[in-house]
C-alpha positions as CSV (number, residue, x, y, z in Angstrom):
1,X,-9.6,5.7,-26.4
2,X,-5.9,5.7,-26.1
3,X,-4.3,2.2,-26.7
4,X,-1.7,3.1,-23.8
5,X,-4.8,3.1,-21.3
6,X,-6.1,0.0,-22.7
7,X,-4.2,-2.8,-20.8
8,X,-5.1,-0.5,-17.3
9,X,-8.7,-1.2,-17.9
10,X,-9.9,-4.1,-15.9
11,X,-13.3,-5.7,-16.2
12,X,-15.1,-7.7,-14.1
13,X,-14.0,-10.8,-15.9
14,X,-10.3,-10.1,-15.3
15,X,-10.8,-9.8,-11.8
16,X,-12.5,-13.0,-10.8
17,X,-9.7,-14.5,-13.3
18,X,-7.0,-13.3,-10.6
19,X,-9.0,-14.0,-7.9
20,X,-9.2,-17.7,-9.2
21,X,-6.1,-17.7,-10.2
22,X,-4.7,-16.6,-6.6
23,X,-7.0,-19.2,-4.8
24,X,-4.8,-22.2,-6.9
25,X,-1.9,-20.8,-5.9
26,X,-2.4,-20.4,-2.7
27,X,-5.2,-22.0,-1.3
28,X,-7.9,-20.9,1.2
29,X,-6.4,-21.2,4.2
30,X,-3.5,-19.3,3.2
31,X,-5.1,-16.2,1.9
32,X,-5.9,-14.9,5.0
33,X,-2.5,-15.3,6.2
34,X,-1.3,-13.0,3.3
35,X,-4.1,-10.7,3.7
36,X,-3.0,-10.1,8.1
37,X,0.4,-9.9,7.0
38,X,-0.3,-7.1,4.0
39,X,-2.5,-5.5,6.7
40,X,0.3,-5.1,9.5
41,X,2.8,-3.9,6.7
42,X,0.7,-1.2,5.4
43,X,0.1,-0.6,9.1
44,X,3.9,-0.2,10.2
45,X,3.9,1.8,6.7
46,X,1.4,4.1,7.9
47,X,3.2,4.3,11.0
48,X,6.6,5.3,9.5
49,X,5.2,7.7,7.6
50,X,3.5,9.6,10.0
51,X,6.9,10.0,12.5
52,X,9.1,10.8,9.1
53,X,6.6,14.0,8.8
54,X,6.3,14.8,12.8
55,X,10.3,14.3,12.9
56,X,10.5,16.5,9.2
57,X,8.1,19.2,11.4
58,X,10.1,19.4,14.6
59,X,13.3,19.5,12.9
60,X,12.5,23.1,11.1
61,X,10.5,24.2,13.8
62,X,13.9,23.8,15.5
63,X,16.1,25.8,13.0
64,X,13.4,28.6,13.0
65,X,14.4,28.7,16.9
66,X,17.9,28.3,16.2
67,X,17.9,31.7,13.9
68,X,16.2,33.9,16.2
């Protein structure tokens, strides 16, 4: 095994540290707060995204009209 993977490998130990670790930072009611608003940014992300490529595609579809 590589030693440059080894701090990338997670176990399940690790993950209910963070998870423990999150709750006392944050609490229980807060959480899914957090969780709603990372939802509705990947959302808007997702969002963006998808008009960046429709906007990418009608803009050369518009050029290959332009030069005929």
């Amino acid at each position: 095994m590589n030693a440059l993977f080894l701090p990338l490998m997670i176990g399940a130990w690790q993950i209910v540290l963070i998870v423990l670790v999150v709750l006392l930072m944050f609490g229980g009611k807060k959480i899914p707060e957090l969780m709603r608003g990372l939802g509705s940014g990947l959302k808007e992300f997702k969002e963006a995204s998808k008009d960046d490529d429709t906007d990418d595609n009608s803009d050369s579809a518009s050029k290959i009209d332009e030069k005929k």
